[in-house]
C-alpha positions in Angstrom: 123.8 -94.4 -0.3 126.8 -91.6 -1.0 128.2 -92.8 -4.8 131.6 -92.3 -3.3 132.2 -93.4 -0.1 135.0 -93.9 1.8 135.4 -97.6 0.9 135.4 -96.6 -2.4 138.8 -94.3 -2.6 140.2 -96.4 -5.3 137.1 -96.8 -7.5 137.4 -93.2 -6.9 140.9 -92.5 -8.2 140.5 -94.9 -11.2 137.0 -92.6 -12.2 139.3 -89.3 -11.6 141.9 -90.7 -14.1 139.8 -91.9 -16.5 140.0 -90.3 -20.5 143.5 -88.7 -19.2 146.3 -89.1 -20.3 149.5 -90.8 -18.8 153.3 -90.5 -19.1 152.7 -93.9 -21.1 150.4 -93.5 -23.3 151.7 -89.7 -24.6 155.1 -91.9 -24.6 154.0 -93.8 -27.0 152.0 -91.4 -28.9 155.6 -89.7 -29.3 157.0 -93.2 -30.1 154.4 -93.9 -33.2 155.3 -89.9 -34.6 159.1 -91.5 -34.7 158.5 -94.8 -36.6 156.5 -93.1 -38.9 159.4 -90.7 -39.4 161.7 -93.7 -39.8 160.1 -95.7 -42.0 159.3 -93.0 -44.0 163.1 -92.2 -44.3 163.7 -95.7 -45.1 160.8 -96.6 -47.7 160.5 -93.2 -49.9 157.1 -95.4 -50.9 155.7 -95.8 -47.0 154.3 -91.6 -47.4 152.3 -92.5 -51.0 148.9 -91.3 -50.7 147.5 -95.0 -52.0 149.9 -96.7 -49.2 149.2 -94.6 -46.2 145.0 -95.2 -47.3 145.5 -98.6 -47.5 147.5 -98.7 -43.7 144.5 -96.3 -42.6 141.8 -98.9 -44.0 143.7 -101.8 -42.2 144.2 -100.3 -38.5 140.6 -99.0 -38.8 139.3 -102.7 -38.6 141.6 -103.4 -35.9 141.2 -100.2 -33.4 137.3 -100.6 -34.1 137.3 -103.9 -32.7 140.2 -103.0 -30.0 137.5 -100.3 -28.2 135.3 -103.3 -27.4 138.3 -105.3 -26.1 139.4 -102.4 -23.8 136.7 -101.9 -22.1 136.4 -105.8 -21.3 140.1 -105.1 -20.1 139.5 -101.8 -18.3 136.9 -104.0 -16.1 140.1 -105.8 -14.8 139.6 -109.2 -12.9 140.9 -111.2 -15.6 139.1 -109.5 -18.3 140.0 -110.6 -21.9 137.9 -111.7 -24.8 139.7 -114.1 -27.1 136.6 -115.0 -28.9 136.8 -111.5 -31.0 138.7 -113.0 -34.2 136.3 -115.8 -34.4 133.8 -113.4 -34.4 134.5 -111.3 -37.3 134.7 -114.3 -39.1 131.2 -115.5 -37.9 129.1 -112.3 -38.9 131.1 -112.4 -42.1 130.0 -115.5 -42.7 126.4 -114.8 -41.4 125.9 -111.8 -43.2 126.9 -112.9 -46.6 124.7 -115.9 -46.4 121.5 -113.8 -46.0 122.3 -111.9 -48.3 122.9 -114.5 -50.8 119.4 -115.5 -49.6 117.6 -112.5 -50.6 117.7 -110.8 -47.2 117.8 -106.9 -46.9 120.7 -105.2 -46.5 120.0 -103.6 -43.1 118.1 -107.3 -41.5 121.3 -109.0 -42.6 123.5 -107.2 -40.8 121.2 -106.8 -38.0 121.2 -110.3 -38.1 125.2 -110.8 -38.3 125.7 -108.1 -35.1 123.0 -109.6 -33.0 124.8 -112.7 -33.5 127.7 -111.0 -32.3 126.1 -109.8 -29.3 124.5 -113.5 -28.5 128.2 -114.7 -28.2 129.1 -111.8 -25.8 126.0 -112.5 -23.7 127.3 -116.2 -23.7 130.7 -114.9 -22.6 129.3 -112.1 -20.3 127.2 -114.8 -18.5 129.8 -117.5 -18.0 131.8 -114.6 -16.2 128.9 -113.5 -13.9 127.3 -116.1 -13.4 129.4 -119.3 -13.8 132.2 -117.6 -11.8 134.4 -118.5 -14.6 137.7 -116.9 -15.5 137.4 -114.8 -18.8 139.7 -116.3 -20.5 137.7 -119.9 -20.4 134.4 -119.3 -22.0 136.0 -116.7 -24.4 139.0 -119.5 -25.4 135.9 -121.5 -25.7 134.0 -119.2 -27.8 136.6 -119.0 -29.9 136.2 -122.2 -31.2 132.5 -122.4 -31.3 132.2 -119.5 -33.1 135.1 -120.3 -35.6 133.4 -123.7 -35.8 130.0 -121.9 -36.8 131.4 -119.6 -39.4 133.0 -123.5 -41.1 129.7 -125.0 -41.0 127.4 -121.9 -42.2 129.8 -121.2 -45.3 130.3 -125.3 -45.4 134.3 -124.6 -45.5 133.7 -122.4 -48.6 134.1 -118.4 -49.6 130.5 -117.1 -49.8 129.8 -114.5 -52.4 126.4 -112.9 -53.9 125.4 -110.7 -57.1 122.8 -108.1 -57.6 122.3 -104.5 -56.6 122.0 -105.2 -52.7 125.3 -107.1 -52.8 126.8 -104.1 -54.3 125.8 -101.5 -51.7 127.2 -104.4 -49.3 130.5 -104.1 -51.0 129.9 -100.4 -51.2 130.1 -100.4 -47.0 133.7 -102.1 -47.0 135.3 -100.6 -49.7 133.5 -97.0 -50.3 134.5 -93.7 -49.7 132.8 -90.2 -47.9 134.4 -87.6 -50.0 138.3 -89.1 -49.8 138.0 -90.9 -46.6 136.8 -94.8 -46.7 133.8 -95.6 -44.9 135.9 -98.2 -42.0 138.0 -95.2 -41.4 134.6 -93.4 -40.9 133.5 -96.3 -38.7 136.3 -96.6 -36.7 136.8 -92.9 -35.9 132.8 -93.2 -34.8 132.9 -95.6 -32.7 136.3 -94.5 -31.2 134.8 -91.0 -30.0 131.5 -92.6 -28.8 133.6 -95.2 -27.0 135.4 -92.1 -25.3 132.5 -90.2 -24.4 131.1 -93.2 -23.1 134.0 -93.6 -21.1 135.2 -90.7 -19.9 131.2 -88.8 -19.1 128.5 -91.4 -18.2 127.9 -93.7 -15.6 128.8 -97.1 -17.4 132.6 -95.6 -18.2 132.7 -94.7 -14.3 131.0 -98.3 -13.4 133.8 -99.9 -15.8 136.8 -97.9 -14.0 135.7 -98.3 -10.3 135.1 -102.2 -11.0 138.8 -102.1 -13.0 140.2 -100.7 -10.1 138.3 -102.3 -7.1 135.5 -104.4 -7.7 134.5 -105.0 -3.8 134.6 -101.5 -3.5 132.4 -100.8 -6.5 130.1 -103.3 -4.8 129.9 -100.8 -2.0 129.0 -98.3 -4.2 125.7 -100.0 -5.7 127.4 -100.9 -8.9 125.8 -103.7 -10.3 129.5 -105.3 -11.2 127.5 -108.3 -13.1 126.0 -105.9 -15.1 128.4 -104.3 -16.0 130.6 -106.7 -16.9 128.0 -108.9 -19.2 127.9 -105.3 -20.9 132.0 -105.1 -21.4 131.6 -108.2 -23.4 128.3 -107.8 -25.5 129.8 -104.3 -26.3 133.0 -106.4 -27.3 131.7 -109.1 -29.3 128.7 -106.2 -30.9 132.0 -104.4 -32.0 133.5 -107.2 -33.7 130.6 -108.5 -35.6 129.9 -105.4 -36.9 133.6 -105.4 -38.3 133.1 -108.8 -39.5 130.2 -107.3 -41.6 132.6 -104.4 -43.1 135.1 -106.8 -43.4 133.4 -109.0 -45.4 132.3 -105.7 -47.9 135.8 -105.0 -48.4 137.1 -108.4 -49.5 133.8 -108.8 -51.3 133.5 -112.4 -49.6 132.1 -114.1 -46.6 134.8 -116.5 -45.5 135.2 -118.4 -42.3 139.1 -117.3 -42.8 138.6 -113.7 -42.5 139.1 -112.9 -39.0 141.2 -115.9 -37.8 143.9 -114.9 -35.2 142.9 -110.9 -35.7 142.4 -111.4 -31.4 146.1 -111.1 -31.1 146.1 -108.1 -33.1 143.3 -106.8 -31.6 144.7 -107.3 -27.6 148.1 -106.1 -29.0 146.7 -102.3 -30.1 145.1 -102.5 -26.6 147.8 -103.1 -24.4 150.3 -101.3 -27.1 147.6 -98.1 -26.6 148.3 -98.3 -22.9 144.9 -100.3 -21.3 146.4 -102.1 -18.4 146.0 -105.7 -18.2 145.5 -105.2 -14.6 142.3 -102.8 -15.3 141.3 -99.7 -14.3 144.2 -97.8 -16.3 144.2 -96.8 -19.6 142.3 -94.6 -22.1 140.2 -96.0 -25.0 141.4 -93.0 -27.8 144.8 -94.4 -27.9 144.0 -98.1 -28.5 144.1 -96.1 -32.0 147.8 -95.4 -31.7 148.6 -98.7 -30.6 146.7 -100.1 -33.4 148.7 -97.5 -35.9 151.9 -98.4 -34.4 150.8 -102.5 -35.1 149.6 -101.4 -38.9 152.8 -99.5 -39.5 155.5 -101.9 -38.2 153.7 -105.1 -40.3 153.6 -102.3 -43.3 157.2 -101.4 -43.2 158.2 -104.8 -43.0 155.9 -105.7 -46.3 157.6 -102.8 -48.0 161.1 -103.8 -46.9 160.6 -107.5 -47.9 160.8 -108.9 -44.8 159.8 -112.7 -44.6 155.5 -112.7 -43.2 157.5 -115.4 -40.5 159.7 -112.8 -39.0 156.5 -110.1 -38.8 154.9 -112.4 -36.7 158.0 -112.6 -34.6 158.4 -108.9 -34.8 154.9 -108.0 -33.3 154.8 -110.5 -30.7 157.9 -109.0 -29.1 155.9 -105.5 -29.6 153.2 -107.2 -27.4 155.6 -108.4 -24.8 157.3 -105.2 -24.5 154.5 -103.1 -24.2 153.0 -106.0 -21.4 156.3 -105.3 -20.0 156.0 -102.0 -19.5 152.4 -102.3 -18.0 153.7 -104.3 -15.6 156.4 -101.3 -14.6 154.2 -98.7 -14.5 152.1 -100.9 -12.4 155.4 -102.0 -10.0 156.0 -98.1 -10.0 153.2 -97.1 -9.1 152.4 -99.4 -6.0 152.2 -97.4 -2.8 155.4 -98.3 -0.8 
């Protein structure tokens, strides 16, 4: 069978625009450059060396996490995973514990991110299997794994001593020369989540299904697959954030990721992935994760009341849904 058949013309267009980019998304690009320069002009302490690390360190976390959650989104058909918060805070949680057990560093986090994965496989087969809509099992998964991370750490902050807990620690909060190690993660799995995307067969699989998943059928993607994948990929991403997460704060705590799925979906749709699917390039879920970082870091500097940043970045989300749904309306063949 031809890969690209006639049915297929608009799994075909989604593959050719895949990794380009779009008026959008160099829109925004433009758009961070310009609240940087603004708060900048307004917070002469927004450009300090120790302030723009410790904004790097916190987006890094978030865009990390955000490549999982746009390729679930980038499969269209519904596709979000709300569980990724809960997550983090589960292979915290998990990861601490054996460690505070005696475990080895590297079979403790092995440990934390196949737990990560065995909630995405959950998720991934309540999709394809149960017919379910994603937002469901991963609402649902939300709770279960926040539930988890309460009972494992028995409500309480989990924290160990010794030499292996210090290279832990070391993972979250070192450095590679003057550049912490999440930044180092993040900017990792950023650029293999591109070239994942944008050269192989899964990124093409993701885009054609995105953009017309009968059509992909017709093509002899397996669209079940693929899609159980988009969420394991998801969920792998966030527990392996949990893990760093945890070595930064020096603590395994059922708190630590709570409501970070917002945050996460916002640098998504902010960095231009289409709710719809098929649109949307996974490099600039790092701009729209920026742009989050630096709006809730001007507010901190300016004084503004935590309250009203909340209010502030959920009308960031709905504008930037907004203007999905535009370029979406625009776009529609008359």
């Amino acid at each position: 069978m031809a890969l690209f058949p006639a049915q297929a013309e608009p799994a075909r267009e989604a593959s050719r625009r895949r990794g380009l980019p779009n008026s959008y998304e160099l829109g925004i690009t433009i758009a961070f450059f310009v609240l940087v320069a603004v708060v900048a002009a307004v917070s002469p302490r927004f450009l300090t060396s120790t302030n723009l690390m410790n904004v790097a360190r916190s987006f890094s976390f978030t865009a990390a996490t955000a490549v999982g959650q746009a390729i679930v989104m980038l499969a269209g058909n519904g596709g979000i995973d709300l569980s990724v918060g809960s997550v983090i805070s589960l292979s915290g949680v998990v990861v601490a514990q054996l460690l505070v057990w005696g475990w080895p560093l590297w079979a403790a986090v092995a440990a934390a991110v196949a737990t990560g994965l065995a909630v995405g496989w959950v998720n991934g087969f309540l999709v394809t299997k149960a017919r379910m809509t994603p937002l469901i099992p991963t609402l649902g998964m939300l709770s279960i794994a926040g539930g988890l991370a309460l009972v494992i750490s028995r409500g309480r902050p989990i924290s160990g001593r010794g030499p292996t807990w210090e290279a832990f620690v070391n993972l979250g909060s070192g450095y590679l020369g003057p550049v912490p190690y999440p930044v180092i993660y993040m900017a990792v799995v950023v650029l293999i989540g591109w070239w994942v995307m944008r050269f192989t067969q899964f990124g093409y699989s993701v885009y054609a299904i995105g953009g017309n998943i009968e059509a992909a059928r017709v093509t002899g993607i397996k669209v079940d697959r693929v899609r159980m994948a988009t969420f394991m990929i998801s969920a792998g991403l966030a527990a392996m954030t949990g893990v760093l997460l945890a070595a930064r704060l020096s603590v395994g705590n059922a708190t630590n990721g709570q409501g970070d799925e917002l945050e996460v979906i916002s640098a998504a749709v902010i960095g231009g992935i289409s709710l719809a699917g098929g649109r949307g390039s996974v490099p600039f879920v790092v701009v729209g994760a920026a742009m989050v970082a630096v709006i809730r870091n001007a507010m901190v500097l300016l004084g503004v009341s935590a309250f009203w940043q909340e209010v502030v970045i959920g009308a960031t989300i709905i504008l930037a849904v907004l203007l999905d749904r535009l370029r979406l309306w625009i776009g529609r063949p008359t």
